[in-house]
MOPAC internal coordinates of N, CA, C and O (Angstrom, degrees):
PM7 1SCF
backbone

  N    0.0000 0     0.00 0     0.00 0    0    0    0
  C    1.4412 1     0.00 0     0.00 0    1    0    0
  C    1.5167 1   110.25 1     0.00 0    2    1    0
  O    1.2310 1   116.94 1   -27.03 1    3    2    1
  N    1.3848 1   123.43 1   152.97 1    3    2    1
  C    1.6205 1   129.08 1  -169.16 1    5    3    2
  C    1.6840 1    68.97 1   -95.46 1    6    5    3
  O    1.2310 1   133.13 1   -17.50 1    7    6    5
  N    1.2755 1    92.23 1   162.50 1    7    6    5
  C    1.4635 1   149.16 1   148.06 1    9    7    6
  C    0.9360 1   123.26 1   -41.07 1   10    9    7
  O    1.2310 1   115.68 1   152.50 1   11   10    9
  N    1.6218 1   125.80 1   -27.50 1   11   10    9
  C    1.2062 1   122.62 1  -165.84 1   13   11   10
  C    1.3923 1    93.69 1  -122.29 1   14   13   11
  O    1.2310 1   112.32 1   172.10 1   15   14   13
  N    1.6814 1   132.09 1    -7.90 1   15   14   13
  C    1.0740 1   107.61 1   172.95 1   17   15   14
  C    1.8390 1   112.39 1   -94.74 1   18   17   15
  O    1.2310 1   129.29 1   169.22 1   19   18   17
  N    1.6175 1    99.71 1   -10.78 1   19   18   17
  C    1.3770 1    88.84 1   171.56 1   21   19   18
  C    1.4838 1   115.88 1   -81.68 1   22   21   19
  O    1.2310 1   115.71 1   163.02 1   23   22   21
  N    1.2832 1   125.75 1   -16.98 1   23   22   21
  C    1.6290 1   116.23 1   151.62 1   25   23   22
  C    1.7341 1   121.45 1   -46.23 1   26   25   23
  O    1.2310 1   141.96 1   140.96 1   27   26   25
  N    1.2157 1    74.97 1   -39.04 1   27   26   25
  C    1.9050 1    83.46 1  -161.01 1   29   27   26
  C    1.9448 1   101.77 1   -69.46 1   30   29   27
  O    1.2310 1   119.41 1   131.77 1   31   30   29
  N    1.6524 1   118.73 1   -48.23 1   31   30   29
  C    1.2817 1   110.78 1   143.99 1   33   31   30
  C    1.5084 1   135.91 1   -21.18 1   34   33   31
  O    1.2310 1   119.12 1   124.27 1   35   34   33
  N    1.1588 1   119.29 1   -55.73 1   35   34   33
  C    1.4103 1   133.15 1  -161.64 1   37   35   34
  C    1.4788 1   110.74 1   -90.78 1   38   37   35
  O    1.2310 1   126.25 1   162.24 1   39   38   37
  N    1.7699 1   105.60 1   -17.76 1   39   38   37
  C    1.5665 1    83.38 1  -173.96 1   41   39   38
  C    1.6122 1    76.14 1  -113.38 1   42   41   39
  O    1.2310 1   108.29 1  -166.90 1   43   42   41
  N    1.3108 1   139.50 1    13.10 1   43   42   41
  C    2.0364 1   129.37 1   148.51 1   45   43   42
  C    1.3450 1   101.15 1   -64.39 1   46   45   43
  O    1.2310 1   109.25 1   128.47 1   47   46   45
  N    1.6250 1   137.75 1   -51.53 1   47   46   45
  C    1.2098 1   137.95 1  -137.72 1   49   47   46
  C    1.8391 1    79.33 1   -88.56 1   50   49   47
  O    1.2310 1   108.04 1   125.62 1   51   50   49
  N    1.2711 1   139.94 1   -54.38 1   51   50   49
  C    1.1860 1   139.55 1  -158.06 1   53   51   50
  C    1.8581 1    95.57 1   -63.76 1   54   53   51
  O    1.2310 1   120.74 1   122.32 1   55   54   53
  N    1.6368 1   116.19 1   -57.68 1   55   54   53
  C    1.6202 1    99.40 1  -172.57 1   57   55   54
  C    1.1963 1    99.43 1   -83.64 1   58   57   55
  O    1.2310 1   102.96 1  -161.97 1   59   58   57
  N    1.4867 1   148.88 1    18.03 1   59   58   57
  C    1.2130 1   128.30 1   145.75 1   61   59   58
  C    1.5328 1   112.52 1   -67.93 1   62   61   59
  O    1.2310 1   119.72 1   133.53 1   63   62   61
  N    1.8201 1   118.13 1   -46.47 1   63   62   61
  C    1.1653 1    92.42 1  -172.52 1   65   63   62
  C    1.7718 1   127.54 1   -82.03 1   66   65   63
  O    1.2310 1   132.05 1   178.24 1   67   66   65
  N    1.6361 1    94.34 1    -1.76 1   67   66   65
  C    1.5500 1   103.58 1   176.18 1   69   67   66
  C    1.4788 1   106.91 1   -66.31 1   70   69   67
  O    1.2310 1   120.03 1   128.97 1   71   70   69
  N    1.2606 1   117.55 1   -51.03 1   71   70   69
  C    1.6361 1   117.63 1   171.15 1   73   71   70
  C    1.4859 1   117.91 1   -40.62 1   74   73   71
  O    1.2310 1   123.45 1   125.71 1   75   74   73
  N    1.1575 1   110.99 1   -54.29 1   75   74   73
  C    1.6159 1   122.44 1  -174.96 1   77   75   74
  C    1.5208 1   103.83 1   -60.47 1   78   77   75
  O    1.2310 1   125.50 1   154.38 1   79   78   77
  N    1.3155 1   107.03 1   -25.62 1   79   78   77
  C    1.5663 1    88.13 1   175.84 1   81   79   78
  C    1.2388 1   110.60 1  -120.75 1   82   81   79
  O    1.2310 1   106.56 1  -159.08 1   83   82   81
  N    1.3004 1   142.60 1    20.92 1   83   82   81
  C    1.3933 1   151.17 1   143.56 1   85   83   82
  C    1.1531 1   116.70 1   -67.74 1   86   85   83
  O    1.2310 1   125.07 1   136.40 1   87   86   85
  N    1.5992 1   107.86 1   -43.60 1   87   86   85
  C    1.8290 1   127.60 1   176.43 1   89   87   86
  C    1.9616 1    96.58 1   -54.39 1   90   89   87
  O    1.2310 1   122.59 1   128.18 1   91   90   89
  N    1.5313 1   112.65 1   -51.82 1   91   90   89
  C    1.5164 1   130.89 1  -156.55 1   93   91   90
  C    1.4560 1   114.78 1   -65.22 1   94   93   91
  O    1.2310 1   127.95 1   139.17 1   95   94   93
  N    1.4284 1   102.31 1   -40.83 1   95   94   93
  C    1.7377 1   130.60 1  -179.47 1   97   95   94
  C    1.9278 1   101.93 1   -78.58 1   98   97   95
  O    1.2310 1   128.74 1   133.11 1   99   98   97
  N    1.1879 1   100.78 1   -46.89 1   99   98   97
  C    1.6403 1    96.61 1   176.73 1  101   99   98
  C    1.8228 1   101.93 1   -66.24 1  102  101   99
  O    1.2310 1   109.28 1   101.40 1  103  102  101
  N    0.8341 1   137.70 1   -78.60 1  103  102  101
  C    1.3518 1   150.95 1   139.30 1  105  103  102
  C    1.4378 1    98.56 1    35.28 1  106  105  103
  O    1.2310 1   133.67 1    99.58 1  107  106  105
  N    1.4151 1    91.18 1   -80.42 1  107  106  105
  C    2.0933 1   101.27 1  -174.64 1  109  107  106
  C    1.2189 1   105.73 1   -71.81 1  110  109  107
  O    1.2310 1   118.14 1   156.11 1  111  110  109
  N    1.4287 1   121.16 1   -23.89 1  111  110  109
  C    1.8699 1    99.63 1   176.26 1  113  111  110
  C    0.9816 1   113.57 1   -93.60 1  114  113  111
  O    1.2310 1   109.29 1   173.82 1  115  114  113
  N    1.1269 1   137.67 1    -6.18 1  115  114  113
  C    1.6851 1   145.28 1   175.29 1  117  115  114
  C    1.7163 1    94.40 1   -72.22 1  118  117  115
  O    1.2310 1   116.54 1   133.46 1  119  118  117
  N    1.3752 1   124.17 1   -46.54 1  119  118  117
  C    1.4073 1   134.94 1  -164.36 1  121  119  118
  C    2.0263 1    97.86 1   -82.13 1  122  121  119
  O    1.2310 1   130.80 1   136.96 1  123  122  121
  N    0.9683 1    96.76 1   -43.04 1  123  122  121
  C    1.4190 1    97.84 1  -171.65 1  125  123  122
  C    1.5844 1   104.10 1   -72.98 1  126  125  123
  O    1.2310 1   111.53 1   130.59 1  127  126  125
  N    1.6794 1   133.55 1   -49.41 1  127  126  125
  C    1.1677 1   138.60 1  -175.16 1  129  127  126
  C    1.8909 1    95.07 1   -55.34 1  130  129  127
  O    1.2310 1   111.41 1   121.50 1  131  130  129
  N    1.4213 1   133.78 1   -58.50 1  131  130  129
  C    1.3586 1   126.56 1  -153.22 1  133  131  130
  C    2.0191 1    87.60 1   -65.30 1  134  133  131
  O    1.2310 1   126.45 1   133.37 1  135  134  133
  N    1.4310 1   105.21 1   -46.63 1  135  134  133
  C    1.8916 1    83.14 1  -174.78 1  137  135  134
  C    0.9670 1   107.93 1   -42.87 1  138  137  135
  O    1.2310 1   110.26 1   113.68 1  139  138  137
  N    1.5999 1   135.90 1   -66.32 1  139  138  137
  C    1.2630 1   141.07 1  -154.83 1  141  139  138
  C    1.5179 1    98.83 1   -53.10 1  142  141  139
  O    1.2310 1   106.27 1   138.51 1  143  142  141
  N    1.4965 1   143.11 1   -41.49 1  143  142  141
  C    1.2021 1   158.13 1  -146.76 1  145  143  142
  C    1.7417 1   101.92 1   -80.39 1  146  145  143
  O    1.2310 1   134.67 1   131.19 1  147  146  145
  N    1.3344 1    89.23 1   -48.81 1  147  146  145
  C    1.3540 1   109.00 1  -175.09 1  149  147  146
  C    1.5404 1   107.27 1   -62.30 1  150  149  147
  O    1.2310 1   122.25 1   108.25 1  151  150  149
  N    1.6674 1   113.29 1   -71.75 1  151  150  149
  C    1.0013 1   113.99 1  -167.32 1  153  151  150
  C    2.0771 1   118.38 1   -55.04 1  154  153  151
  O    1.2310 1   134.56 1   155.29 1  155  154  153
  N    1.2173 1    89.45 1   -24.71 1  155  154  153
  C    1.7082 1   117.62 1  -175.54 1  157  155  154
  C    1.9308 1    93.09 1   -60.36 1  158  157  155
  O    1.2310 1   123.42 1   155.04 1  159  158  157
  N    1.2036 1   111.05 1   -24.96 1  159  158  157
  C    1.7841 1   100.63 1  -164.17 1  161  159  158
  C    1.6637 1   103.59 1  -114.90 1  162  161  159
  O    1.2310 1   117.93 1   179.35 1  163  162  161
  N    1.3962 1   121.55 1    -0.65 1  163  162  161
  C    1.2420 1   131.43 1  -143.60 1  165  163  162
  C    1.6331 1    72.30 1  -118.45 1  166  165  163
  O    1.2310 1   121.63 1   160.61 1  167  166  165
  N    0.8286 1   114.50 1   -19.39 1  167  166  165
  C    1.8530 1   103.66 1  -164.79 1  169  167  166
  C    1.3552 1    98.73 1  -147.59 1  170  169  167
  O    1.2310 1   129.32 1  -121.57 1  171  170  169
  N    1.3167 1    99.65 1    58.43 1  171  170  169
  C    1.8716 1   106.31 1   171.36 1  173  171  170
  C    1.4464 1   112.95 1  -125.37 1  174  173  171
  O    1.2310 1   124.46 1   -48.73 1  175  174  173
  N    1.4883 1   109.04 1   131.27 1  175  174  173
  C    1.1799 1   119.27 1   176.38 1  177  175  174
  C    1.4774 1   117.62 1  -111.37 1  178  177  175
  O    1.2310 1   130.13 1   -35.80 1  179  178  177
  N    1.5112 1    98.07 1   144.20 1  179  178  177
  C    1.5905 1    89.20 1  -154.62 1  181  179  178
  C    1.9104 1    81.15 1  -125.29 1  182  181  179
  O    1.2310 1   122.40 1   -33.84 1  183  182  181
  N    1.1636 1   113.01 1   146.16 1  183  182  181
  C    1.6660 1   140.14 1  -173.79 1  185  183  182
  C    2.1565 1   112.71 1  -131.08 1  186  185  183
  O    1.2310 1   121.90 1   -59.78 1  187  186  185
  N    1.0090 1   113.97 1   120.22 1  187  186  185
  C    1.4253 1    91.19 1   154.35 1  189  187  186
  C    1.4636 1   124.48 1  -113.51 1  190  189  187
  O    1.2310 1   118.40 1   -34.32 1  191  190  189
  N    0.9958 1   120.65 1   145.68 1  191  190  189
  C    1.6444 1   142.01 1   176.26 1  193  191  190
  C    1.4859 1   102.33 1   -83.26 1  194  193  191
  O    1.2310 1   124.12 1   -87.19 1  195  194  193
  N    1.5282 1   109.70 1    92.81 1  195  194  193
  C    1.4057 1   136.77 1   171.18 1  197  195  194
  C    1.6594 1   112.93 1   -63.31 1  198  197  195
  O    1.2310 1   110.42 1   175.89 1  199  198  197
  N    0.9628 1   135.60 1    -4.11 1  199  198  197
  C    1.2130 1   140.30 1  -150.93 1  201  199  198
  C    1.8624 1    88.52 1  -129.53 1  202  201  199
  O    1.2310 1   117.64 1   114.33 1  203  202  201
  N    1.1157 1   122.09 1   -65.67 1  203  202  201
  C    1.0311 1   113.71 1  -173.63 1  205  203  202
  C    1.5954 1   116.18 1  -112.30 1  206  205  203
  O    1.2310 1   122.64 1  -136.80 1  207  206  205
  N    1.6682 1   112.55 1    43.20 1  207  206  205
  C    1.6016 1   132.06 1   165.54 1  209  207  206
  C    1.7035 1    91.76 1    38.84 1  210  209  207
  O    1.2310 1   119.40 1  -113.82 1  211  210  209
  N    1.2860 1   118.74 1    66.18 1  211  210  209
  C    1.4068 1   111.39 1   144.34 1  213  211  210
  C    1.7263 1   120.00 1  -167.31 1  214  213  211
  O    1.2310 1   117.94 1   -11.41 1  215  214  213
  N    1.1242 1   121.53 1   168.59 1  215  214  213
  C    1.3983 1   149.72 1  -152.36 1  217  215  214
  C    1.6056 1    94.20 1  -110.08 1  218  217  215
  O    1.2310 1   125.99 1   -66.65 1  219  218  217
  N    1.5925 1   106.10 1   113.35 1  219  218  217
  C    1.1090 1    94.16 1   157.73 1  221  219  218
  C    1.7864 1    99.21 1  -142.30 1  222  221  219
  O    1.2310 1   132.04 1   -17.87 1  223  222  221
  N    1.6000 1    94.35 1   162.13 1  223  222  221
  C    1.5992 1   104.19 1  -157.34 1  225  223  222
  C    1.5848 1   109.03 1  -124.00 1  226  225  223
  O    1.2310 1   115.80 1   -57.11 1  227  226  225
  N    1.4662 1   125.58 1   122.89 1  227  226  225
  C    1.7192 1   106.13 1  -176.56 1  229  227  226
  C    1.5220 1    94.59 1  -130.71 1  230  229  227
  O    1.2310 1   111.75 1    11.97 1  231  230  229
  N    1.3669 1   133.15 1  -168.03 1  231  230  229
  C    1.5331 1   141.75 1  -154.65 1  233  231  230
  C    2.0858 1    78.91 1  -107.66 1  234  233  231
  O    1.2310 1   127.00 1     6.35 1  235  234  233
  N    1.1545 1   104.14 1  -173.65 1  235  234  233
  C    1.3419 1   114.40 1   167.37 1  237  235  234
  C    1.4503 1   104.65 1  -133.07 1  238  237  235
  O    1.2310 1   121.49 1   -75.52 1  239  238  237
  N    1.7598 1   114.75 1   104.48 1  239  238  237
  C    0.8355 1    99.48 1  -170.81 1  241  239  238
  C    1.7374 1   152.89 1   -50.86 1  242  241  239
  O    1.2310 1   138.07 1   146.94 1  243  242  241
  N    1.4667 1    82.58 1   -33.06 1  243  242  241
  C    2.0678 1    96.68 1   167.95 1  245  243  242
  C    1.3682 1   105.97 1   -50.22 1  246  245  243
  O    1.2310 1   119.94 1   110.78 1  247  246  245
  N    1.5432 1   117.71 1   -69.22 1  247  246  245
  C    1.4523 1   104.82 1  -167.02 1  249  247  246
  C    1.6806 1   118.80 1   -66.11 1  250  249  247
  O    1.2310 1   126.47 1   158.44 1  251  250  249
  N    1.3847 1   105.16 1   -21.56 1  251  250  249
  C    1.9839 1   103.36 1  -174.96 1  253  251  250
  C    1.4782 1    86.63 1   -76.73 1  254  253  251
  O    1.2310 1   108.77 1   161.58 1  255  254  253
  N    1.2414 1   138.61 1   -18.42 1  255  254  253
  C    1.7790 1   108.84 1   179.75 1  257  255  254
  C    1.5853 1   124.44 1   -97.67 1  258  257  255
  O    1.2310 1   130.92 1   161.92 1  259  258  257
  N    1.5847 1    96.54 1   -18.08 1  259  258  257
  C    1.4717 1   121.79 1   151.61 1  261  259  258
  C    1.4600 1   116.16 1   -60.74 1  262  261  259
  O    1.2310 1   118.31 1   146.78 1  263  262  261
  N    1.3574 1   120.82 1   -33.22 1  263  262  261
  C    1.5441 1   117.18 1   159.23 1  265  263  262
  C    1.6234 1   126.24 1   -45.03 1  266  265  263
  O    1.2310 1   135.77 1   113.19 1  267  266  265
  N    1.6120 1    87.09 1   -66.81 1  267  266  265
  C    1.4645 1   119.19 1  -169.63 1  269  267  266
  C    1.5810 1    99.01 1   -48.27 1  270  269  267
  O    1.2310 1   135.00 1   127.56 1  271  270  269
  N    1.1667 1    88.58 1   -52.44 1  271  270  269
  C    1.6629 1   100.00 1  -170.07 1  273  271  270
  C    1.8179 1   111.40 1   -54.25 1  274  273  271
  O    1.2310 1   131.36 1   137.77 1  275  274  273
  N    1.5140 1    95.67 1   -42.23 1  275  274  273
  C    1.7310 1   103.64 1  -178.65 1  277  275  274
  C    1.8135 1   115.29 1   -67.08 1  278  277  275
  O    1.2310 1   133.09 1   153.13 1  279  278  277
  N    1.2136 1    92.31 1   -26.87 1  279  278  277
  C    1.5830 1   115.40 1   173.05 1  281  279  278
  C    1.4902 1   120.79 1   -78.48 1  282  281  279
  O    1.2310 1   122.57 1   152.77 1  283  282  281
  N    1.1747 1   112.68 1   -27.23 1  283  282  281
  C    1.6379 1   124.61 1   168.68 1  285  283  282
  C    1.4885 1    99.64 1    66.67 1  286  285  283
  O    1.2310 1   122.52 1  -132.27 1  287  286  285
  N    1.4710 1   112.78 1    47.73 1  287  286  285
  C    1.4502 1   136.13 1   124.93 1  289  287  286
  C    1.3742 1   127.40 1   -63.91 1  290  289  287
  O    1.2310 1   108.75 1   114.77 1  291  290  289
  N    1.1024 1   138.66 1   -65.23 1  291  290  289
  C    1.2605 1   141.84 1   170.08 1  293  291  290
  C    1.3577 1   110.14 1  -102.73 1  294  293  291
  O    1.2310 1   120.10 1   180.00 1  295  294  293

């Protein structure tokens, strides 16, 4: 084999495995962001502010960390 194809090997085998784990890392944060998403709507309390005509909505914190936690986020 030349020389240049075992370079040319070595730097395929290297961005194959950079892909595989760029692909792997996107993967888990795509998976990790919807828990958080999830738990964020599952434990939302919603209030309106009569005074100034609006709706505002936040997580509750006990149960969104009780999520996280069930999710093995935190």
């Amino acid at each position: 084999m030349d020389s240049r194809q075992i370079i040319f090997r070595i730097i395929n085998y290297i961005l194959f495995v950079i892909s595989f784990a760029l692909i792997f890392w996107l993967v888990f944060l795509y998976v990790k962001n919807q828990a958080i998403d999830e738990c964020a709507k599952a434990s939302k309390y919603t209030t309106e502010v009569t005074a100034e005509n609006a709706t505002v909505s936040y997580p509750v914190i006990d149960f969104y960390n009780k999520c996280l936690e069930d999710k093995g986020i935190r």
